[in-house]
C-alpha positions as CSV (number, residue, x, y, z in Angstrom):
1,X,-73.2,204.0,116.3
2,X,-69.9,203.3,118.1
3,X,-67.9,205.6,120.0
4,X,-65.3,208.4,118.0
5,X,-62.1,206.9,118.3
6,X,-59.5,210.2,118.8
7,X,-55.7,209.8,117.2
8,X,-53.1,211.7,118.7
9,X,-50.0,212.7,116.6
10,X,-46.6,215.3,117.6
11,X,-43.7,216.8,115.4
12,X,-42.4,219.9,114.9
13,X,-44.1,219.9,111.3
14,X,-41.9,222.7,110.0
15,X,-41.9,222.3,106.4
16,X,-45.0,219.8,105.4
17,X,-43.0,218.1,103.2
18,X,-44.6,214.7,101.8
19,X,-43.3,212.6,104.7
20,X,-45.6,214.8,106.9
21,X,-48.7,214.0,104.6
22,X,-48.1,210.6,104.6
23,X,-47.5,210.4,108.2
24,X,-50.9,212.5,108.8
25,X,-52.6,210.4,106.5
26,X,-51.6,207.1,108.2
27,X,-52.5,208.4,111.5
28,X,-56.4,209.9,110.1
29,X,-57.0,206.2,108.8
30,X,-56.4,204.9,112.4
31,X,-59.5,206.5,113.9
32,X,-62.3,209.6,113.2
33,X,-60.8,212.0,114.8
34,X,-56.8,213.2,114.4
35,X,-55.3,215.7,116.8
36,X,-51.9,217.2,116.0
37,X,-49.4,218.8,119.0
38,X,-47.3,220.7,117.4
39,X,-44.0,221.7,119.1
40,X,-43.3,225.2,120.5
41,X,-40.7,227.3,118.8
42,X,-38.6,227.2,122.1
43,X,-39.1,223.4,122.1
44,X,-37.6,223.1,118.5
45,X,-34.6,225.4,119.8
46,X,-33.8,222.9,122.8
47,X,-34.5,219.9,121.1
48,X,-32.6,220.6,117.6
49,X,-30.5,223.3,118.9
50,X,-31.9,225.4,116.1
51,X,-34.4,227.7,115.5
52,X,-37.5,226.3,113.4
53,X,-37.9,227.4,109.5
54,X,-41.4,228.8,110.3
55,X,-42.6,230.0,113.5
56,X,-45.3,228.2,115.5
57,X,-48.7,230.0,114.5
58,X,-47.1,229.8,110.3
59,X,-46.7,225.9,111.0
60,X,-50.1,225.8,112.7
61,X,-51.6,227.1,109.6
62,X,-50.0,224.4,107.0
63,X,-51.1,221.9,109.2
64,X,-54.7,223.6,109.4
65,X,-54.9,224.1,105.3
66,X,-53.8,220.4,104.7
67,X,-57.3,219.1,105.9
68,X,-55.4,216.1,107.6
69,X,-56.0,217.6,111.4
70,X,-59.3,217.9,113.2
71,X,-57.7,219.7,115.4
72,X,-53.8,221.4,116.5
73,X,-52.8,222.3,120.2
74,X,-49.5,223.0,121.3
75,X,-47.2,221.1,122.9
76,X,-46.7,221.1,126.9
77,X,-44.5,223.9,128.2
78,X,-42.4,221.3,130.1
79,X,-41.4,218.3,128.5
80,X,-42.1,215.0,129.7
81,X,-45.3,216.1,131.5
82,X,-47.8,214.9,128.4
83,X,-50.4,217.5,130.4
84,X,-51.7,217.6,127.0
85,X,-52.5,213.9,126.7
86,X,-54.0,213.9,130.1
87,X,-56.8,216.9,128.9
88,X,-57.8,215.8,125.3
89,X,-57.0,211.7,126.4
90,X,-56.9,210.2,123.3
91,X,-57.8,206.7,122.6
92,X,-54.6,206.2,120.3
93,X,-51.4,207.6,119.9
94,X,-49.4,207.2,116.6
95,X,-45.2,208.3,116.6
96,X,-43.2,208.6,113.8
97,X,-40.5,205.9,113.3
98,X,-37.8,208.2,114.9
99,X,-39.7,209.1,117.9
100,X,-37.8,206.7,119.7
101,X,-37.0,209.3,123.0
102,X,-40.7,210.7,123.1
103,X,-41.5,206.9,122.9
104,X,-39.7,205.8,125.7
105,X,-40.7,208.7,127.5
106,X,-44.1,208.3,126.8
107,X,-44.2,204.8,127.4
108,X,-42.9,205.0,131.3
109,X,-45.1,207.8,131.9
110,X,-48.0,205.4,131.1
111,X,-46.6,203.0,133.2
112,X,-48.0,205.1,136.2
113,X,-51.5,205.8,135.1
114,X,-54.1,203.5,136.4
115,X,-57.2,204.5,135.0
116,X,-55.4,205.3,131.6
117,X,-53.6,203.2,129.2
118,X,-54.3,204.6,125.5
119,X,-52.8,202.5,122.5
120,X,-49.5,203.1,120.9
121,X,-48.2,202.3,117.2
122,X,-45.4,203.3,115.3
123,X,-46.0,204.3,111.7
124,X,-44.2,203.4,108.8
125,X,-41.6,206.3,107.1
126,X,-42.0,207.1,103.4
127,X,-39.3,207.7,101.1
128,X,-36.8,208.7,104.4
129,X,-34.1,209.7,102.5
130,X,-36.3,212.1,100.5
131,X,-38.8,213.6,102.5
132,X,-37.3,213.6,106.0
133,X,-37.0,216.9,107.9
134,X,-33.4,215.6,108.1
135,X,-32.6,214.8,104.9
136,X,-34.4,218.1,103.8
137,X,-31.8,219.7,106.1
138,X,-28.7,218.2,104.7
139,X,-29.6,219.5,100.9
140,X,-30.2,222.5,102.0
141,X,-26.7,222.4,104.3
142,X,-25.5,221.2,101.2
143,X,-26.4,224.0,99.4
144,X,-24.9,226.8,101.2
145,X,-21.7,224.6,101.7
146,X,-21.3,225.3,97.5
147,X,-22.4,228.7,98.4
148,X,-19.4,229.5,101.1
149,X,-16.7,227.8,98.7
150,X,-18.2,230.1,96.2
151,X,-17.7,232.4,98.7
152,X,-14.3,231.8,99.5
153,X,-13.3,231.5,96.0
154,X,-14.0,235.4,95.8
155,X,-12.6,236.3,98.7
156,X,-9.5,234.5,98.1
157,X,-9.1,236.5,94.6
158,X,-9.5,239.5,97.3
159,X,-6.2,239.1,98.6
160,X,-4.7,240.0,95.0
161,X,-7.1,242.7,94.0
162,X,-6.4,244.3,97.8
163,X,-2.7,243.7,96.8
164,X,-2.6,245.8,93.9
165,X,-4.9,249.0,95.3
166,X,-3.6,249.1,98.2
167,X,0.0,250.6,96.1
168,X,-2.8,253.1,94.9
169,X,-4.3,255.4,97.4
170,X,-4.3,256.0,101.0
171,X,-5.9,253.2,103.4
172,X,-9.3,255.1,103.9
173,X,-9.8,256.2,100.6
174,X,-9.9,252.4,99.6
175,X,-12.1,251.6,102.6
176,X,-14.7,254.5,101.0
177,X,-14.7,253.4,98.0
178,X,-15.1,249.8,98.4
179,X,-17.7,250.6,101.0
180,X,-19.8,253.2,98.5
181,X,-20.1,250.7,96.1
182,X,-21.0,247.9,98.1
183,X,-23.8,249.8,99.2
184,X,-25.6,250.2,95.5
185,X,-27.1,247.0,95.8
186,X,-28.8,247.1,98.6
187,X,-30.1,250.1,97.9
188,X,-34.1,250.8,98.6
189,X,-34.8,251.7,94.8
190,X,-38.4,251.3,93.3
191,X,-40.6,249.2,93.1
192,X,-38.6,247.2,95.9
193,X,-41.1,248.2,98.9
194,X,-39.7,247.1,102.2
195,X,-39.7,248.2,106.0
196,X,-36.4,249.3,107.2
197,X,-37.7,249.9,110.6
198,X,-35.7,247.8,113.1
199,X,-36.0,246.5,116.4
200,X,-34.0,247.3,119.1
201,X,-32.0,244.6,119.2
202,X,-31.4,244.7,115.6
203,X,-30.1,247.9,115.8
204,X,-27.7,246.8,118.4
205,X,-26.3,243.8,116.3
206,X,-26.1,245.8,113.5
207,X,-24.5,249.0,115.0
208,X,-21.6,246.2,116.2
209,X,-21.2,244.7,113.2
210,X,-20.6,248.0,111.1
211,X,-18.2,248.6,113.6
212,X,-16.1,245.5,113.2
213,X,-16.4,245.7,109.1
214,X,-15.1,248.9,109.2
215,X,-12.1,247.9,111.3
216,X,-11.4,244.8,109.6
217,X,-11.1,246.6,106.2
218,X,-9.0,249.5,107.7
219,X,-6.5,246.6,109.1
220,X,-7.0,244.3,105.6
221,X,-5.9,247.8,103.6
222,X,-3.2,249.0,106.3
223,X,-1.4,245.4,106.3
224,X,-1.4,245.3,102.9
225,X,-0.2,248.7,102.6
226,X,3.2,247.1,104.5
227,X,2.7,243.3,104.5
228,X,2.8,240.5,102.0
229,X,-1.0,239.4,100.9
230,X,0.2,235.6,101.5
231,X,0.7,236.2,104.8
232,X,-1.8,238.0,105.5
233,X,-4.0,235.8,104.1
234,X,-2.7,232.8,105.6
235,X,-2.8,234.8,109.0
236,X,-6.4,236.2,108.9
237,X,-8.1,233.4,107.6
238,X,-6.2,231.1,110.3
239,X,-6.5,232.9,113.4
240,X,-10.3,234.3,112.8
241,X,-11.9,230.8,112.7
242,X,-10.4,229.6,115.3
243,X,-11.2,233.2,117.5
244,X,-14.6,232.1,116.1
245,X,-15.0,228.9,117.1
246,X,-13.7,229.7,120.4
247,X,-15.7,232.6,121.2
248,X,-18.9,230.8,120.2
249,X,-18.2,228.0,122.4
250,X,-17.7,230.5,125.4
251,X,-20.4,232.5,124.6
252,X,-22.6,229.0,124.9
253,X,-20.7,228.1,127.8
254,X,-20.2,224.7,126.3
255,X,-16.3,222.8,125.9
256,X,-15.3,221.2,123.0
257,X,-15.4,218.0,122.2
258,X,-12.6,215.7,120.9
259,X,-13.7,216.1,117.2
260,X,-14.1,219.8,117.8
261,X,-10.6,219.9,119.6
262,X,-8.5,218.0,116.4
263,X,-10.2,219.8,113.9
264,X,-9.1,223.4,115.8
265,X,-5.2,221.6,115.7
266,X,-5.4,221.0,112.2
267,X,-6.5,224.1,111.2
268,X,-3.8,226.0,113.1
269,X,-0.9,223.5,112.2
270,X,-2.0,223.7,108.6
271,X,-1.7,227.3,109.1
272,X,1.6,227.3,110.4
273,X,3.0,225.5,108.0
274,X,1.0,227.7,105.0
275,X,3.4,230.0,106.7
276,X,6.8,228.7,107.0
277,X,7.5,230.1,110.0
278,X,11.1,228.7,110.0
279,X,11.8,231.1,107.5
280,X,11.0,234.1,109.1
281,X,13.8,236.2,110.4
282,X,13.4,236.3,114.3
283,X,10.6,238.9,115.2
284,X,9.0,239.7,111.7
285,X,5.8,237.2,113.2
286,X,5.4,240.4,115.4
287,X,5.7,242.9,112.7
288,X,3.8,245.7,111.8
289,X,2.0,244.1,108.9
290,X,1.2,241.1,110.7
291,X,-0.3,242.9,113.6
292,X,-2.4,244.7,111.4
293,X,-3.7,241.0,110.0
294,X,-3.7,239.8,113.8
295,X,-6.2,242.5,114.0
296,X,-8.5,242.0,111.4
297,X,-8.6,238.0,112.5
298,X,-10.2,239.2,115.3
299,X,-12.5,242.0,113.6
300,X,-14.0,239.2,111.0
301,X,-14.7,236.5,114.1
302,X,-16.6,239.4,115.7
303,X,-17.9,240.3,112.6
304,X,-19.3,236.8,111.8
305,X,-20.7,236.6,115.9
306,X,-22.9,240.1,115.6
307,X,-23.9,238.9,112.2
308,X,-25.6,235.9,113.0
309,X,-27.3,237.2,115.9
310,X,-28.4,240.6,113.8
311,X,-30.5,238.5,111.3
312,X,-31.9,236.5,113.8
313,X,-34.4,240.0,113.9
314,X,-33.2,241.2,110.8
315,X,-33.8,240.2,106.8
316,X,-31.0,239.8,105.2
317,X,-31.3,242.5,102.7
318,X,-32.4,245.5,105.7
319,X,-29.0,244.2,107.6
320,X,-26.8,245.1,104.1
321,X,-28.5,248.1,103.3
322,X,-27.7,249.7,107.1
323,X,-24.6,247.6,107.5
324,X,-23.3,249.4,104.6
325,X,-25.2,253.1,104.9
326,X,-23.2,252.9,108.2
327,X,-19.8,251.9,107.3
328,X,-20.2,254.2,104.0
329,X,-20.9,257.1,106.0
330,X,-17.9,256.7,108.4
331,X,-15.3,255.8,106.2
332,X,-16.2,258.4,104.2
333,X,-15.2,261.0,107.2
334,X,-12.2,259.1,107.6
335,X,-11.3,259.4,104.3
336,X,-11.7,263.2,103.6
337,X,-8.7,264.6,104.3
338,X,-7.1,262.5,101.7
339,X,-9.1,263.7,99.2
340,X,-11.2,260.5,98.1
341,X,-12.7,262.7,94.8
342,X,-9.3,263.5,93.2
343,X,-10.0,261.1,90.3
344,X,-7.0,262.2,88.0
345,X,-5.0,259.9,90.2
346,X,-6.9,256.6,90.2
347,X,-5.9,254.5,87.3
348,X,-8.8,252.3,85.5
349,X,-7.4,249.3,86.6
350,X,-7.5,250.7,90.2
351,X,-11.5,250.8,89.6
352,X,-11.8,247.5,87.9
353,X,-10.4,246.5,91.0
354,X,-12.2,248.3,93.7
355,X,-15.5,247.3,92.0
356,X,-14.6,243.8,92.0
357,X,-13.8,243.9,96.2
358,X,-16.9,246.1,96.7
359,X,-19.5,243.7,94.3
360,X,-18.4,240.8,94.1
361,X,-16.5,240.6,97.4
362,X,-18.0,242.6,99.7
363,X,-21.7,242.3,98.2
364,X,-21.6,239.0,96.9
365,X,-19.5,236.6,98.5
366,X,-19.7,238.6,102.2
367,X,-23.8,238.0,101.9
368,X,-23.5,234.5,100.8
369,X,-20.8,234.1,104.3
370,X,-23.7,235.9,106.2
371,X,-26.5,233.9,105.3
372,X,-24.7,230.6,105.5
373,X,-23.6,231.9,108.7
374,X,-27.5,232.3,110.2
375,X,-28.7,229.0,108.2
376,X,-25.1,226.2,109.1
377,X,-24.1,228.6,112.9
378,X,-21.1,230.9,113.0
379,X,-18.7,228.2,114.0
380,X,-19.7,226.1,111.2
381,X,-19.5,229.1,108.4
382,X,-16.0,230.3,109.7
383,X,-14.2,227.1,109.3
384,X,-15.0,227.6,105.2
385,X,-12.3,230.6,105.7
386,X,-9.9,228.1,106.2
387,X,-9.8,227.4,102.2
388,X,-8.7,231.0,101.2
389,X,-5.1,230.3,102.1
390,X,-4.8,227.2,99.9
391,X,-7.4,229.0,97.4
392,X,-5.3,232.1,97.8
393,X,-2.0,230.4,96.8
394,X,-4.1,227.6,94.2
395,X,-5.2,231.0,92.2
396,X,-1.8,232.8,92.1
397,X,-0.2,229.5,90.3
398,X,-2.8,229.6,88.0
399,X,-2.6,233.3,87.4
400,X,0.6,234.7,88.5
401,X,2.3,231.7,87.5
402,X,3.5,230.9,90.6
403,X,4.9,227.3,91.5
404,X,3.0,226.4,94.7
405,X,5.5,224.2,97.3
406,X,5.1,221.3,99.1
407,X,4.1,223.1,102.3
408,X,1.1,224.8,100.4
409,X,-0.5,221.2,99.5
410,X,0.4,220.1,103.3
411,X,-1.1,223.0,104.9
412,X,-3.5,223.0,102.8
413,X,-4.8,219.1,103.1
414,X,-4.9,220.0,106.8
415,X,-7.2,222.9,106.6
416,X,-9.5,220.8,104.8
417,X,-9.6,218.2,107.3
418,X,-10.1,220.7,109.9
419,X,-12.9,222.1,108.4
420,X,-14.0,218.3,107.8
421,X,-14.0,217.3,111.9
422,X,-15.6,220.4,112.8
423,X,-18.0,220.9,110.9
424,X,-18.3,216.8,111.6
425,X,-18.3,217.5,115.4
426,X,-20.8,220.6,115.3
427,X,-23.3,218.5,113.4
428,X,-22.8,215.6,116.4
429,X,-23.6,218.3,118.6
430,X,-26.7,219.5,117.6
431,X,-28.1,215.6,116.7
């Protein structure tokens, strides 16, 4: 009987999509005994600049319950060392057909053993352009890209709705209210069964982000209250992605590169031109109403920043429910001495209104923003608010009948190519 020949197989292994079977499978048929390194969550993060789906023990399991692997181990804690080649030493080593880096790493390491030269093969991909971990990754990018347009649709009919209320009742009262009833949803009513204890640095995230909703939908009310809702929508969703953007990439400590810096020049020229600053009278940039929407600019890129690094600890759901216990509860303090109760002087259409911005607005299209913010990176997500000026002004010609003019199609073409060589350069980045 001849000697056990052991195989020796590494991936990240995040979802075990069919790719990973065949892979597994190929590599088992090339000896009796198949070991499988798995890459460390913090590995994944540096190498992919992303956080893995599942965490490391979860993808240890799949790989366990497929029956494929004798045995898993994790990979080393520095890469490049292949310590964990040098304890098990197998007799074969079999990458995937884009492992070219760990091959060539792999490959010059070997070149200075002397007692130790195991055998190295490349296996075959099956169906790459379905069962990839990559192209996995671009449907499901895909997916929330048709989620944030969704997205911005609503919020774009938001600039209308807030438009109209905002002639209604008193600043706070509107924050309240759209608050309160944003809050239903995510409400912990039976048989839903869920922890809402948080960590601490959940809380923290969390705490900040209520914080800069709250302020962004005092300053969206109050500039509406005195400002035009074109301009205001032009100026907020301008201004915040680039705030965004710009913030992230100090935050990182990383500079932007030359896709990175024309898409950021698109997006603000195709602002600029959305608003037609050559027919402002000299100073009314610098008005009241637009400092209000300078304001909340700055709020939602915040906003976005705390969000994304709330649910990195945080479900979804547990970050609505306290996100909006929190802002309901303040906004209700602010609102009391204008009397938020006195019914007789709220019109229907003032609710039909409110309830749109608070369910379909605020709980809706704000979640969708969120979680495409986690999944795509804040950067990424914020861009999409470049389409609710050109959405914005699209909608009112096809509801308020109103002619949109050759600056609208220009500005807005160039928002969509900003959006286009950023999100273009953030995917380079992380590849």
């Amino acid at each position: 009987m001849g000697l056990m020949k052991k195989v020796m197989v590494f991936g990240t292994f995040d979802t075990l999509h069919r790719g990973h079977l065949f892979f597994l499978g190929n590599a088992r048929n090339k000896g009796d005994y198949l070991m499988a390194v798995v890459a460390r969550d913090r590995t994944v993060d540096e190498l992919k600049g992303r956080k893995p789906l599942h965490d490391y023990e979860e993808r240890i399991q799949r790989l366990e319950k497929s029956g494929l692997v004798d045995k898993t181990l994790p990979s080393d804690e520095t890469r490049g060392s292949w310590k964990v080649i040098q304890k098990e030493r197998p007799d074969l080593i079999c990458l995937g057909h884009d492992q070219n880096r760990m091959e060539e790493s792999l490959r010059s390491w070997l070149s200075g053993q002397q007692d130790y030269n195991p055998e190295i093969i490349i296996l075959p991909s099956y169906k790459r352009h379905l069962y990839s971990s990559t192209a996995g990754r671009k449907r499901r990018y895909t997916a929330f890209y048709l989620l944030l347009f969704l997205s911005m649709t609503l919020m774009a009919f938001s600039w209308i709705s807030g438009k109209f209320v905002s002639s209604q009742a008193p600043f706070t009262v509107l924050v309240f209210w759209r608050f309160f009833f944003s809050l239903i949803p995510f409400l912990p009513l039976p048989p839903h069964r869920e922890d809402f204890a948080m960590s601490r640095r959940g809380t923290y995230f969390t705490l900040l982000s209520a914080l800069f909703l709250l302020l962004y939908n005092l300053l969206f009310f109050a500039g509406l209250s005195v400002g035009l809702a074109g301009k205001g929508g032009v100026i907020v969703t301008t201004v915040n992605p680039l705030i965004t953007t710009l913030f992230s990439l100090l935050l990182e400590r990383r500079h932007p590169g030359k896709g990175m810096k024309i898409g950021l020049g698109l997006g603000l020229t195709g602002g600029v031109i959305l608003m037609e600053p050559w027919l402002f009278r000299s100073g009314e940039i610098l008005a009241l109403g637009n400092l209000y929407f300078l304001g909340a600019a700055l709020c939602w890129a915040l906003l976005t920043i705390c969000s994304a690094k709330a649910q990195e600890s945080v479900s979804l759901r547990k970050y609505n429910f306290y996100l909006y216990l929190l802002t309901t509860l303040a906004a209700l303090l602010l609102a009391l001495p204008s009397r938020p109760f006195a019914f007789n002087r709220l019109s229907t259409a003032f609710w039909l209104n409110i309830l749109y911005l608070s369910l379909f607005v605020s709980s809706l299209a704000t979640s969708l923003y969120f979680r495409a913010t986690l999944k795509i990176g804040a950067p990424r997500a914020s861009t999409f608010t470049f389409l609710i000026p050109f959405l914005a002004l699209l909608l009112s010609w096809l509801f308020l009948d109103e002619i949109p003019h050759i600056t609208t199609i220009a500005g807005g073409s160039l928002s969509l190519g900003a959006l286009y060589f950023i999100n273009r350069s953030a995917h380079k980045d992380k590849t």
